[in-house]
C-alpha positions as CSV (number, residue, x, y, z in Angstrom):
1,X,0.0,0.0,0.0
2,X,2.7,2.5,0.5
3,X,4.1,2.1,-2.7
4,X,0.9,3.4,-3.9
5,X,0.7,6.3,-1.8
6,X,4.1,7.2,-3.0
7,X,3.7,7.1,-6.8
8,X,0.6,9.2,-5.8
9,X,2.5,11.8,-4.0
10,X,4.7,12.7,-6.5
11,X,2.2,14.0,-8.7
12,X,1.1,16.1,-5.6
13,X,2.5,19.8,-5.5
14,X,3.1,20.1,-1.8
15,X,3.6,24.1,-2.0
16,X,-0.3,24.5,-3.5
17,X,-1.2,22.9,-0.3
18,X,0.8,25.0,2.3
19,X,0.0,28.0,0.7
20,X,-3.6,26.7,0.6
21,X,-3.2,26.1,4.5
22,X,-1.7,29.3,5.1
23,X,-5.2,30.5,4.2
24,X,-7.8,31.2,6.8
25,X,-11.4,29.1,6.4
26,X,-12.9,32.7,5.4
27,X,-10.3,32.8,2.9
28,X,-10.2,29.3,1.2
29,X,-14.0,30.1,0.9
30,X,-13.6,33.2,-1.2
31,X,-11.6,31.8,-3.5
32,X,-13.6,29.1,-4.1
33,X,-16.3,31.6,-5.0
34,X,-14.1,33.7,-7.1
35,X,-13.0,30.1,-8.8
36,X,-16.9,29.6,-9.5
37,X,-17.4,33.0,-10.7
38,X,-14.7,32.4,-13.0
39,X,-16.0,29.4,-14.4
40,X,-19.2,30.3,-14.9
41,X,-18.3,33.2,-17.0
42,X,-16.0,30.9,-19.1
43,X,-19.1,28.7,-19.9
44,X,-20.9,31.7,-20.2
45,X,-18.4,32.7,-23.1
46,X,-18.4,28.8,-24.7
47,X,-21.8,28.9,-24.9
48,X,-22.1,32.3,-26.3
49,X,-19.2,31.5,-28.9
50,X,-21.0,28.0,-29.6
51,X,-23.9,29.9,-30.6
């Protein structure tokens, strides 16, 4: 099982997830908003360009 785990973690980036924890809960949350904002007005555009 570790094996697994360890060809896992090297696909991990490690400094996403300290700066990530670095973050306050407040703060993780807003950019999860801002990431859904973002992607919503990306589909928005595909769609519009699709048409």
């Amino acid at each position: 099982m570790d094996d697994v785990i360890e060809c896992y973690k090297q696909d991990v980036d490690r400094t996403l997830l300290r700066e990530a924890l670095k973050l306050t809960p407040h703060e993780r949350m807003q950019k999860l908003v801002e990431l859904r904002r973002a992607a919503d007005a990306l589909r928005e555009a595909g769609s519009k360009a699709f048409r």
